[in-house]
N, C-alpha and C positions, 0 to 999 in steps of 0.2 A: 504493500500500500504506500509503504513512503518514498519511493525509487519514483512512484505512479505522480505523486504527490509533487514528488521537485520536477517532472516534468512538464504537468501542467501548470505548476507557477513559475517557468522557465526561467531558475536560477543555473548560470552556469558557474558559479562557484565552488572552487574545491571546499574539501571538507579539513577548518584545522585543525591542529595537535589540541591533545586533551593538555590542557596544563597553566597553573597561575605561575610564568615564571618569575622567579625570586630575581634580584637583582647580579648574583655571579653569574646565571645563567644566562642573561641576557647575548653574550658575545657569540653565545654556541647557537641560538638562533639563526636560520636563514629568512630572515623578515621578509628581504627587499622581494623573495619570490614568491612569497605571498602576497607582497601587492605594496609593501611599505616604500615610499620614494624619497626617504631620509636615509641617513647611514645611522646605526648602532648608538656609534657613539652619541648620536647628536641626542637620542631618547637619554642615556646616562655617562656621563664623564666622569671618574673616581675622582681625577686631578682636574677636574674644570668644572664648567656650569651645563646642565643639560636640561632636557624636562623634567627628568625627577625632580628639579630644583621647585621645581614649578607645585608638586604635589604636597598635599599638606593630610593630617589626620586630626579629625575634628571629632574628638570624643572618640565614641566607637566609630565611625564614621569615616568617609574620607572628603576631601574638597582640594580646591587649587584656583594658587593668586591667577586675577586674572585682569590686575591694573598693576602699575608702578606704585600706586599706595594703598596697597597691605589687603585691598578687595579679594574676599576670597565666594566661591561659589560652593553650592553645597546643594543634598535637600532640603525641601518644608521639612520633611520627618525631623531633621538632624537639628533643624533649628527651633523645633516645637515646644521640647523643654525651656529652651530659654524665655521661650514668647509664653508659656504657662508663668513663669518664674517672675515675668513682670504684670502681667495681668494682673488686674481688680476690677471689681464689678464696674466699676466706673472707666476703665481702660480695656477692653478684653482684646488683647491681641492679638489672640488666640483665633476669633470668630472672624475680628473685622480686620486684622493684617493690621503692621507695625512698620514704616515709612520715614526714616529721618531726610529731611531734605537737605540739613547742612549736617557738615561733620560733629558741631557741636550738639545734635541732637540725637545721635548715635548714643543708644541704649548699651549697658552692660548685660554681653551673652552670660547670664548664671549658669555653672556647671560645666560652660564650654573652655576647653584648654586645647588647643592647636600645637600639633610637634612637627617638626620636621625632619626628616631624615639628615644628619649630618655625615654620617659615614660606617662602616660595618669592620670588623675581622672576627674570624673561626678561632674558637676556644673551646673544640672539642677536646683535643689534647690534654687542658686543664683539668677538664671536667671528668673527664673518660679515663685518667692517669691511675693504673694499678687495678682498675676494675674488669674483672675479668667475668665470663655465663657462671663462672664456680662463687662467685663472692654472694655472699649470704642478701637476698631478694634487699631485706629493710633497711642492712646497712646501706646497701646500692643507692635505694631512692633515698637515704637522709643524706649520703654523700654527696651526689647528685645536687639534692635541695642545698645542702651548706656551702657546696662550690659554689653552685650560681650566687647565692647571695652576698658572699664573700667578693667575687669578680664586682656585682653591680654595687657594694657599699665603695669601695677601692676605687673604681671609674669614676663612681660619682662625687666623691670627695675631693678626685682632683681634677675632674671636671665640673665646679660646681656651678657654670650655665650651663650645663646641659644635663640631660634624663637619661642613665645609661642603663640599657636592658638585654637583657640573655634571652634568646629565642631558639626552643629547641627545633630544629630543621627535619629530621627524621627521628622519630622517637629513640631513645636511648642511643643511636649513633652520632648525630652531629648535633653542634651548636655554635650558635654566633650573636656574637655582642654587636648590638646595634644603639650608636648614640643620637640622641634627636636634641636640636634645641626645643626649648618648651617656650609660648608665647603665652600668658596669663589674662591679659588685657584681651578680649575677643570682646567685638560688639555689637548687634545687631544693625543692619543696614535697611534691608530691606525684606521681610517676610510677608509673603502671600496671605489674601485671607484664607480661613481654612475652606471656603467652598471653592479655592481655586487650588491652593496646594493640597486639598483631600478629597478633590470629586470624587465621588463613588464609595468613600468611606470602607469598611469592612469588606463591604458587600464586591468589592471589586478590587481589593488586595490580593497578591499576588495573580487575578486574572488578568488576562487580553482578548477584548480589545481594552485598552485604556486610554483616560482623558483626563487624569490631571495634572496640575501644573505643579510638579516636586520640587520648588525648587527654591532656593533663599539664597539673600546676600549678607553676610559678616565682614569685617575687618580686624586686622591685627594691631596692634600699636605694640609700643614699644615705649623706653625713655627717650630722654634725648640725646642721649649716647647710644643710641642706637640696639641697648639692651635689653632682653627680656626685662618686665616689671608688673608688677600688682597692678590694678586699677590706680588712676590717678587721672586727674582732668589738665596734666602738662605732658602727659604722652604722646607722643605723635606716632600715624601712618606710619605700619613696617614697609621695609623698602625692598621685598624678595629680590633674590639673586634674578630670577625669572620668573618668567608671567606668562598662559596664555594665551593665543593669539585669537581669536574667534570667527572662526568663517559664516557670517550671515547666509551661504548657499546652502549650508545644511549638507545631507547625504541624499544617495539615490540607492535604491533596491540593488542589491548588489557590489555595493560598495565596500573595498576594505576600511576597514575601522580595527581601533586599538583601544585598550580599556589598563590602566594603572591605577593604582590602589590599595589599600590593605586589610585585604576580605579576612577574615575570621578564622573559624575554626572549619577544615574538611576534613574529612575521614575515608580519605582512597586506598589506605596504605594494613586498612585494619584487618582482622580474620573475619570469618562469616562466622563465629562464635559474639565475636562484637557487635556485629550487625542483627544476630538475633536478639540479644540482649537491647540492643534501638527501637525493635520491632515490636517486643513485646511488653517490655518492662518502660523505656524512659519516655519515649515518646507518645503512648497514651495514656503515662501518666501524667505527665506535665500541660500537652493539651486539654485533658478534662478540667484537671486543677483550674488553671487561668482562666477558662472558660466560665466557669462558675464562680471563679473570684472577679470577672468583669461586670454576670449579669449581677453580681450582689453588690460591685460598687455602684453601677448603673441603675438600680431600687433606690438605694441609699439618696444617691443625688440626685435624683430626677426632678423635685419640686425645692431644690437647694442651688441656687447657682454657684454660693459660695466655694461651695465642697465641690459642684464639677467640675469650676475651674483647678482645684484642689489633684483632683484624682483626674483628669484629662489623659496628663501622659502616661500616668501608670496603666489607663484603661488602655491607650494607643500603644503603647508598649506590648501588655501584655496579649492583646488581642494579634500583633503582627506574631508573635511566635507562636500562639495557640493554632494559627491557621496554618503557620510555614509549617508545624511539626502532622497537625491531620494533613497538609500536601503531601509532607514527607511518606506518612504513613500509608498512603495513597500510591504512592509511587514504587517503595516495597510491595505492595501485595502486587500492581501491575505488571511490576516488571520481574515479580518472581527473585528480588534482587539476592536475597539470603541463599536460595537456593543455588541460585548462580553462583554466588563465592565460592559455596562450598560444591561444584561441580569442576569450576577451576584446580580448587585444592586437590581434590581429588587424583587429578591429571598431575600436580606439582606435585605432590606427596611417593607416587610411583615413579616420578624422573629421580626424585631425590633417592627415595632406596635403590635404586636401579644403580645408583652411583655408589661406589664404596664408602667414598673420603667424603661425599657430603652425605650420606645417611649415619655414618658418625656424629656428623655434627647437626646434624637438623631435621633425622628421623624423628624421634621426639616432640619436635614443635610443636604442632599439630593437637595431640593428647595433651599440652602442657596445659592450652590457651584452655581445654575442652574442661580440665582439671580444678582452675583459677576460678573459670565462669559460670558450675557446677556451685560453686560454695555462692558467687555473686550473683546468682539466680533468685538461692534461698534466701537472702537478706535484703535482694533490690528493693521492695518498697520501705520495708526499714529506713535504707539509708537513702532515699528520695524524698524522704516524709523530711527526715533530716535536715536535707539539701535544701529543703523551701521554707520549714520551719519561722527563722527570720525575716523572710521575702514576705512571707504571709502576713507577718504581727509585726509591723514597725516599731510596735512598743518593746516588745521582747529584743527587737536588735537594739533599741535603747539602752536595753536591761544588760544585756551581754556586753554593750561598751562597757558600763557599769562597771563590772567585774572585771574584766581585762584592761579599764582603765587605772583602776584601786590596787591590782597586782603590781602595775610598773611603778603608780604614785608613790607607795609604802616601802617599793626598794630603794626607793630613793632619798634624798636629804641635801640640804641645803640650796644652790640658785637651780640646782638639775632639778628639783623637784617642783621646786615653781613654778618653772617654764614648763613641765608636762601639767602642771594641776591645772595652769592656765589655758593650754593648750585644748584638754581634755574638756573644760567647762566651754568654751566654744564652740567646738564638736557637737557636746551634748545639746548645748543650745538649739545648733541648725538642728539636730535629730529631733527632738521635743518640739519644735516650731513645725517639724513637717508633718508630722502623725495628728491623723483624725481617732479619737478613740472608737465613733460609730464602727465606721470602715475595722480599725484595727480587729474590735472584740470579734465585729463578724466575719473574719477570715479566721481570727483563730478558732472559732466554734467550727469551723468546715473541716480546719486542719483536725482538733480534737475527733470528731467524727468519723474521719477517717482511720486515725490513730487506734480507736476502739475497734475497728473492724481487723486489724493485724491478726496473723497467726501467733500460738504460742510461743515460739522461738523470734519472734521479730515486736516484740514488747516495746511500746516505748516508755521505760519506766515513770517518769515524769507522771503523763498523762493516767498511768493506772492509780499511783499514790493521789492524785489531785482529783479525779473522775470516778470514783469508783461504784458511786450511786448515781451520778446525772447519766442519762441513759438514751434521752430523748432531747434535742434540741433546744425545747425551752428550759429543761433542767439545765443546760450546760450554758445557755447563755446568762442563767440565772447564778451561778457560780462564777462565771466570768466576770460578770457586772461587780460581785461583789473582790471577786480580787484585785479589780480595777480599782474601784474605789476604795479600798485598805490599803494599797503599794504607794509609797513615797517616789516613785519611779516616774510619775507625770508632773511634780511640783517643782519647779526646775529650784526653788532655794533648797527642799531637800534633800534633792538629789543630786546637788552640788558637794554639797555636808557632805553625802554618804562618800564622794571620789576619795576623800582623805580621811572618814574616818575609822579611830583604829578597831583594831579586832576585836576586839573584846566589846565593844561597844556595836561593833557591826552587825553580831550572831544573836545578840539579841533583838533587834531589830523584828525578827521570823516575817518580813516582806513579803507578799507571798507569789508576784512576779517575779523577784530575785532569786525567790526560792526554787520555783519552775527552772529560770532557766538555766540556774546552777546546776538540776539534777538533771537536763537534757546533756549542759557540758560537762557531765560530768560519765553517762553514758556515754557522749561522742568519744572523751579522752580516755574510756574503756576498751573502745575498740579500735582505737587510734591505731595503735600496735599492729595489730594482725591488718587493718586495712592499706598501713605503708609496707605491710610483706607483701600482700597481691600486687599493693602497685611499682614495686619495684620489680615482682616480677614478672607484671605482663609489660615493663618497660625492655627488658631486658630480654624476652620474647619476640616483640617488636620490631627490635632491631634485629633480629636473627632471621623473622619472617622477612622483610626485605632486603636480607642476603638472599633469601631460598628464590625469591622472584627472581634476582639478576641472576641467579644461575641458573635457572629454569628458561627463563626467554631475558636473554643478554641485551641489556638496552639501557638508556638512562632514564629514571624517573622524576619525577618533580616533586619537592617536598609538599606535604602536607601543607594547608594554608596554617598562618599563625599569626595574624594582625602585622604582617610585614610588607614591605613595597612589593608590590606582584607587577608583571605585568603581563596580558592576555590580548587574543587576536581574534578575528574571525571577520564575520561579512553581516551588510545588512539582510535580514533573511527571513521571511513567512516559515509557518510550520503544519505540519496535518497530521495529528496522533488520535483522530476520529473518525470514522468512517461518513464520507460525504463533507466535512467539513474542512477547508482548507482557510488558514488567517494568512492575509496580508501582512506584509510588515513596518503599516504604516498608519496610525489614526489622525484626524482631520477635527478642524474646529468646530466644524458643524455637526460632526457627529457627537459632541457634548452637549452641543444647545439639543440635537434629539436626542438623547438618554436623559436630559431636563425634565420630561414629558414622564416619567416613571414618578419622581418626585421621593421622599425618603432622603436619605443620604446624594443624591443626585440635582440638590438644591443650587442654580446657577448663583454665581455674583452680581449682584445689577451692574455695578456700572461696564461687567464681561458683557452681559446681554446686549446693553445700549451700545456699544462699541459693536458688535458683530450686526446688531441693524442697522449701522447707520454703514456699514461697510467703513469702519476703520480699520482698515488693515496693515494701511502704510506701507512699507517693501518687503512685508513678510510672507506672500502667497508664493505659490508655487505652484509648478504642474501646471502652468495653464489657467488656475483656478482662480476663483474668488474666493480664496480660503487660504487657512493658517496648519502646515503641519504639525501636530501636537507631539504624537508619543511615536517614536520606532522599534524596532524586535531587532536582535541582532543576535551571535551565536555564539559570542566570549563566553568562558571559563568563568565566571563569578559567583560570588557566595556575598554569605552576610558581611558585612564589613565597606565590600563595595559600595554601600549606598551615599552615591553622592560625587563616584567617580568621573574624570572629564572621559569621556567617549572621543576621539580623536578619529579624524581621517587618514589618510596616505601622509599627508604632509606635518600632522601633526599640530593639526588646529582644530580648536572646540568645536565640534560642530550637536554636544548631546550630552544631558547629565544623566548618568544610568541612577535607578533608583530603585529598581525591582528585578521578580525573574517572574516569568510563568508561573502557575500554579505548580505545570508536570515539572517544570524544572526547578523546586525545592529539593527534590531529591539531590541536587547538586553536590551535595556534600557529602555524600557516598559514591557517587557515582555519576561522571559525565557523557553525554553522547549528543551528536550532531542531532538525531532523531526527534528528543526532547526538551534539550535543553537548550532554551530561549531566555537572553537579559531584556530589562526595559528601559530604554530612555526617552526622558524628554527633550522634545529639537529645539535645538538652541534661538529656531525661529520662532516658538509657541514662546520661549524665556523673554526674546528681547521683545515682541510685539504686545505680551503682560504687563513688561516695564515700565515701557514708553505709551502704548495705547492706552493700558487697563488702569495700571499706575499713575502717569503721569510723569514717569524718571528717566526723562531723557537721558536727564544732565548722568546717571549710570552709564547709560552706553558711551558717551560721549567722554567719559573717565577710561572707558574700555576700549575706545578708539576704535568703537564701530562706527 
């Protein structure tokens, strides 16, 4: 069907390599015969300036300068926390978009911190020094752990502008320190409203066709020494090495294009024991979870504005992984993926005994992983109940600071101690300012609920000493309410008291939130132990399994992604994984104003609407048309992290900010192929016609020398 499929949507583009590559590998690329009409170097120069220079990472996120003063582009998504972060009922940024027209009216991005790549080298060696498949699994991974952090305290002390981080490459075989300068001062420029940067809302996440406009401006400042610095109203415009360029022609079907960035976390490299363990165990748990922590914050706030400014982006948050992970889950049972690993294995496992000198060495594998995953079967919801525990109850990660603030405070004495009690009561502060008790109690009554349904061997202590009679909902929220209201843990003077005070004073206190989540960590540092042996040694595992691949079919691989500079290729490109349905790889303006007509989530902007009737379009149509290209498909390697990446043509100009993938290609992070897997960007002529037409910000483009 899909051979059927590319011929009737007559793309003659070849099909390209699966792979984010990292930035050593870039040289071993043959771009230019793919279509790329730069040389190598010009995309990265270790000893000079290239477009890497140009690439920046914003939060999770990625973006790139795209003026000589400090303009950086990015998504709505990426900018949406901040535009929560300044909102008030009386501002909402959120709904009606945030616009400074002079630089003095540039808003502080909250939360947002911008890095740049400053340069890299490999410290496997350090890390890997003495450790051998024989060295005892726990020691492995706390060696491991104590190297790295040992390398990035030493980097950073005497690099103290800059962020220096260890990136493991291939699990337990390589790593490399990468140092980035960090930019603190980010500040909103120009954010879309949300019926422009979230057309379609939920209901049209990770699908296509798509029509919204994802996209935001920030800027960097600096002092005036041209240094990273805190906020300050004497900072000025950072001044990147490079910027850039923006082709207002946009792309055509077929087109090469290039995508850099620093996508997230993928998992190409794992066993089909890993993939069943995604299958069954994390990914419907965590989708159900969030799911039901949305529609419960979405009850909550519905006749509250206050609050759903409050919970906006935890709900946007959590609602983009609840969907990515039911994609994912989707895309495993389509495509049989579990099975497939383990049909490959299969076939690698008989090359390798078939060999002497590697069934020595990695006959074994195989059963070891099967061995590790057997025990992490028995315990997975245990420790995913775990995993979310905090994320659930914002109060309880309050509680937790608590404690592990009071351990460091009390070992300490004289100005060392002032400066963390000081330190620590700031923290708390932001923590306690940001938590709703409503919201809080009733995630943790869903968690609790959950908790109670545990087998006997996966107890969560805590929850049985504290629950042992609430059995029904309203019993637990009725226990809840009252531990809320007994704990000193919301009142921020006494729970300032409590960071410093001492033990003997503390214990009797019996808090009964502190109490809680003392005996969850106190369970977690029970099993601490045995969970650093598994993961030491399915680290160690790991990297044996991708030996077994290179010797089995000889070739070079691409690490796993890891929030590092990638960079990815392919072509503008439709797709057909339906029968009878084939998509274009291109949405249209007008095809927003018709999806208007549904209503819900697909609520227009007015002054979009009046703009598209009166034919304001300015020089942004295309094709002949009277129309504005919105969103294109293309076939790069991306994952999470990407969002927000510049989309680049032949030459190496803006012409799209990616910001999504397909639905079927969430699966991406297990596994890529031409067949499924489709990115999403918005055309950079949908970006500048919003600016200038919808906006009114010319004077942006005309910064950006369009």
């Amino acid at each position: 069907m899909w051979m059927i499929a590319i011929s009737l949507i007559g793309y003659p583009t070849p099909v390209p390599e699966e792979g984010m590559y990292p930035l050593p590998a870039l040289q071993k690329l043959d771009l230019q015969k793919a279509g790329l009409k730069l040389n190598t170097e010009d995309i990265f120069k270790p000893e000079g300036v290239g477009l890497t220079d140009a690439l920046v990472r914003v939060g999770g996120c990625t973006g790139s300068f795209v003026s000589p003063e400090g303009l950086v582009i990015t998504n709505h998504h990426c900018a949406f926390g901040a535009a929560q972060a300044a909102s008030s009922t009386d501002n909402d940024y959120m709904t009606d978009g945030f616009l400074a027209r002079r630089k003095e009216d540039e808003q502080p991005a909250k939360g947002i911190v911008i890095k740049i790549t400053q340069s890299y080298s490999e410290v496997s060696d350090q890390i890997l020094e003495g450790l051998t498949p024989e060295t005892d699994p726990g020691l492995r991974m706390q060696t491991i752990t104590e190297r790295i952090r040992n390398i990035e305290k030493s980097e950073n002390e005497s690099h103290p502008g800059l962020s220096c981080e260890v990136s493991e490459m291939f699990a337990g075989r390589s790593y490399f320190l990468f140092r980035y300068q960090l930019i603190k001062d980010v500040r909103m420029v120009y954010v879309p409203p949300r019926n422009i940067g979230e057309f379609g809302g939920d209901k049209d996440n990770w699908e296509w066709p798509r029509h919204n406009g994802d996209f935001a401006f920030l800027r960097a400042y600096v002092n005036k020494e041209g240094q990273p610095a805190p906020y300050s109203p004497e900072n000025v415009p950072y001044q990147p090495k490079r910027f850039l360029k923006i082709n207002p022609s946009g792309v055509k079907e077929g087109d090469f294009v290039f995508v850099m960035g620093y996508p997230g976390r993928t998992f190409r490299h794992q066993p089909a024991r890993f993939l069943a363990f995604q299958e069954k165990y994390q990914l419907p748990y965590i989708s159900h979870l969030y799911a039901e922590q949305i529609e419960t914050m979405k009850r909550l706030s519905q006749s509250d504005k206050t609050l759903a400014i409050s919970v906006a982006d935890r709900i946007k948050s959590l609602a983009n992984v609840s969907k990515n992970y039911a994609g994912k889950l989707e895309g495993f049972h389509k495509l049989n993926l579990t099975n497939q690993r383990r049909a490959e294995e299969t076939e690698m496992q008989q090359f390798i005994l078939n060999t002497p000198e590697l069934s020595n060495k990695y006959g074994n594998v195989l059963s070891q992983f099967d061995t590790q995953y057997q025990e992490l079967d028995s315990i997975a919801l245990r420790n995913l109940w775990l995993g979310q525990i905090y994320n659930a109850a914002e109060g309880l990660s309050a509680a937790l600071f608590i404690l592990q603030s009071r351990e460091k405070i009390l070992s300490l004495s004289g100005e060392e101690k002032e400066k963390e009690l000081k330190q620590a009561k700031l923290k708390l502060k932001v923590l306690l300012s940001d938590m709703d008790a409503r919201v809080d109690k009733a995630l943790f009554e869903i968690m609790i609920r959950d908790a109670q349904k545990l087998l006997p061997w996966q107890r969560i202590v805590a929850v049985d000493d504290f629950f042992q009679k609430e059995k029904n909902q309203e019993q637990r929220m009725q226990k809840i309410d009252a531990m809320w209201a007994k704990s000193k843990v919301f009142q921020p003077i006494q729970a300032y008291e409590i960071l410093e005070m001492p033990e003997k004073y503390f214990k009797k206190l019996k808090d009964p939130v502190l109490t809680f989540v003392s005996q969850v960590r106190k369970q977690q540092q029970a099993i601490a132990s045995r969970q650093q042996y598994i993961s030491g040694t399915l680290n160690r595992l790991a990297a044996q399994y991708v030996e077994m691949k290179s010797a089995w079919k000889p070739g070079s691989f691409t690490p796993d992604a890891n929030a590092t500079l990638r960079l990815t290729y392919g072509y503008v490109k439709g797709y057909s994984i339906q029968d009878a349905v084939i998509y274009e790889p291109k949405t249209w303006l007008s095809g927003m104003i018709e999806k208007a007509t549904l209503g819900g989530e697909y609520q227009l902007y007015p002054a979009l609407l009046t703009a598209f009737k009166n034919r304001s379009f300015g020089k942004w149509t295309a094709g002949g048309r009277q129309d504005v290209p919105l969103a294109i498909l293309y076939n790069t390697d991306t994952s999470g992290g990407n969002s927000g990446s510049p989309v680049m043509n032949a030459y190496g100009e803006l012409v799209a900010i990616n910001f999504d993938r397909t639905y079927s290609a969430t699966i991406n992070d297990y596994a890529w192929n031409d067949q499924y897997s489709r990115s999403i960007g918005v055309d950079i002529r949908f970006v500048l016609w919003v600016t200038e037409q919808v906006a009114g910000a010319g004077f942006l483009l005309k910064e950006m020398g369009v």
